[in-house]
RODO-2510 file (C-alpha; in nm, 4 decimals, decimal comma):
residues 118
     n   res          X          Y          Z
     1     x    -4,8442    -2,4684    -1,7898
     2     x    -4,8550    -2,8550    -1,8892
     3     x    -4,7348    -2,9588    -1,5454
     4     x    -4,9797    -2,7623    -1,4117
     5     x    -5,2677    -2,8703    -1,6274
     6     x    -5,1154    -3,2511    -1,5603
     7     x    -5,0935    -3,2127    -1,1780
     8     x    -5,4749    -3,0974    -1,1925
     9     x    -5,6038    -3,4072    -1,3158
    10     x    -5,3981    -3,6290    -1,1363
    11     x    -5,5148    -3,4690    -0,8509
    12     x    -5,8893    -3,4437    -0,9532
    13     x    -5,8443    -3,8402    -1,0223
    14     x    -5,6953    -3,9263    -0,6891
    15     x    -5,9902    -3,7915    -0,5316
    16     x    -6,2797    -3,9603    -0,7610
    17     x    -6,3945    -3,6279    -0,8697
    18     x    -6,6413    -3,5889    -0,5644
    19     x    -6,4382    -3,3740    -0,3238
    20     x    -6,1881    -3,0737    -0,3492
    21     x    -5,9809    -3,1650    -0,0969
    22     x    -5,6867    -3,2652    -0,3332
    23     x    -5,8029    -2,9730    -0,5858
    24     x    -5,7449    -2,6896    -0,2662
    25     x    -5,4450    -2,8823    -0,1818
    26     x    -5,3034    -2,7902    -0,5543
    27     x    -5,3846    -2,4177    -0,5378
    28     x    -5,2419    -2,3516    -0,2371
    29     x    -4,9129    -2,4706    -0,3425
    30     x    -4,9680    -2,2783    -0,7074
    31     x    -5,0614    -1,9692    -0,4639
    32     x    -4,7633    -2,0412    -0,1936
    33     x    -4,5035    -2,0825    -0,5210
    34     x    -4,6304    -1,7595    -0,6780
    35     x    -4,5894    -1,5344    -0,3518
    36     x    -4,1827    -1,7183    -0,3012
    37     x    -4,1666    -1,6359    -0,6581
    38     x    -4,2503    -1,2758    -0,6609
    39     x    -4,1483    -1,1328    -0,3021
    40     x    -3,8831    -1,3087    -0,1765
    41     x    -3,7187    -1,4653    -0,4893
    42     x    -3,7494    -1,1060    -0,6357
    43     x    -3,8053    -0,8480    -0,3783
    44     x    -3,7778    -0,4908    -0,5996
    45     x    -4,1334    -0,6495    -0,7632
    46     x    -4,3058    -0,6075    -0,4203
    47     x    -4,3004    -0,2612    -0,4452
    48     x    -4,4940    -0,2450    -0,7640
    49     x    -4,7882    -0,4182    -0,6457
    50     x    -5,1138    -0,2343    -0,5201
    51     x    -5,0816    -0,2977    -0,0846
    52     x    -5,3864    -0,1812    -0,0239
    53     x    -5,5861    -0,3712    -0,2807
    54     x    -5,3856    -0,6820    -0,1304
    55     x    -5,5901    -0,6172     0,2371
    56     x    -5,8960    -0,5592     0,0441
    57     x    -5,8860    -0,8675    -0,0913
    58     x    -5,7665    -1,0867     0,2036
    59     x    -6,0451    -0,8729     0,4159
    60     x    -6,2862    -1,0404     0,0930
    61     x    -6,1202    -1,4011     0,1109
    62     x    -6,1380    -1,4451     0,4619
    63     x    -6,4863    -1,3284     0,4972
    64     x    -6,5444    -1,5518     0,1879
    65     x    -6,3765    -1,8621     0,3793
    66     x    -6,6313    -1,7456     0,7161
    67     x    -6,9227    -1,8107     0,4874
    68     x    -6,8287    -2,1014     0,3493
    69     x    -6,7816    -2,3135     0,6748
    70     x    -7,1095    -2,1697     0,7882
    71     x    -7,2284    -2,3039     0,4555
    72     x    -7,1381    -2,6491     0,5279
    73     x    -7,4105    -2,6752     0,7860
    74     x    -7,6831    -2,8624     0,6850
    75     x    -7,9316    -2,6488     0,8111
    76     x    -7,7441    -2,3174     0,6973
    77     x    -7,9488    -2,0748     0,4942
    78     x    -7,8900    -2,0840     0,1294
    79     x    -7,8226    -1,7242     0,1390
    80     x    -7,4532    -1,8037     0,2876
    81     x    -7,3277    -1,9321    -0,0766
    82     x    -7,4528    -1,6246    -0,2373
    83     x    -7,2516    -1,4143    -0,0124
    84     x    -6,9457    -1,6862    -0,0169
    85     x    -6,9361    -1,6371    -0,4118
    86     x    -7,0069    -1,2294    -0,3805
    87     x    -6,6685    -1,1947    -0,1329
    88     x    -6,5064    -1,4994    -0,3280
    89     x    -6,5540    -1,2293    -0,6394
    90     x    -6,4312    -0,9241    -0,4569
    91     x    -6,1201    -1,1120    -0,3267
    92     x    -6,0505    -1,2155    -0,6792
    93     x    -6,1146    -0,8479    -0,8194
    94     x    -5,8600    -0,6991    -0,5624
    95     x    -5,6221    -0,9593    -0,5909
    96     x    -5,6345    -0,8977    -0,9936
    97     x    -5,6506    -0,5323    -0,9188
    98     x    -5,3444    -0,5534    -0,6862
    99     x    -5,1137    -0,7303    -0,9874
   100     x    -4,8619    -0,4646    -1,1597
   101     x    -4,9421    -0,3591    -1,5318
   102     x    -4,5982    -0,4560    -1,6964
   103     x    -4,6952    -0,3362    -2,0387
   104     x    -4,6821     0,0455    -2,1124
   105     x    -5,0624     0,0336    -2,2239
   106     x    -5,3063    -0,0071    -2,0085
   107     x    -5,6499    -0,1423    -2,0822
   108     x    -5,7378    -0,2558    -1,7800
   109     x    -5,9255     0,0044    -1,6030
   110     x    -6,2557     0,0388    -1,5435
   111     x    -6,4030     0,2990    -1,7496
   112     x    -6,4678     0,7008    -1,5432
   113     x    -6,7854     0,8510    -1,5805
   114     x    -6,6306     1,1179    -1,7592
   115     x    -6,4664     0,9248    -2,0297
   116     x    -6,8087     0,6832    -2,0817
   117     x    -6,9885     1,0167    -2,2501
   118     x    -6,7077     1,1084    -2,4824
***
């Protein structure tokens, strides 16, 4: 966690603080280390996690990457960053969706309808 939190501001000083080229650089290796880590390090794991919430959430992060290079045109309508950050979120909900519950309780499911009027 240090080395992580140290890497991040190295990285956020090499670049002056006014791009993210460095900062993307840095969570792709996190990302890249994390999916070594859990499917080929230690394959019985993969079968725990949620595949189909995995494609949902690629499906979300690539259409969230689509919008945001059609965002980086100057004359792009402003309404391509709301969308970016609404797939961005989706992506990120599936992904968290998609991680295994390790713990015998689980609190972190959305509420039914049925259980909200109880």
């Amino acid at each position: 966690r240090y080395l992580s939190f140290a890497l991040a501001w190295i990285f956020k000083l090499r670049d002056q603080w006014d791009s993210a080229l460095w900062e993307v650089f840095l969570v792709v290796m996190y990302a890249l280390a994390a999916i070594y880590g859990m499917f080929i390090l230690n394959p019985r794991l993969m079968k725990l996690w949620d595949v189909d919430s995995i494609k949902k959430g690629g499906l979300c992060f690539c259409a969230a990457i689509i919008l945001f290079g059609l965002k980086l045109n100057p004359r792009a309508s402003p309404i391509f960053a709301g969308f970016m950050h609404l797939f961005a979120g989706g992506a990120s909900f599936f992904f968290w969706k998609a991680v295994p519950v390790m713990d015998k309780k689980n609190d972190s499911l959305l509420p039914t309808a049925a259980s909200a009027f109880r």
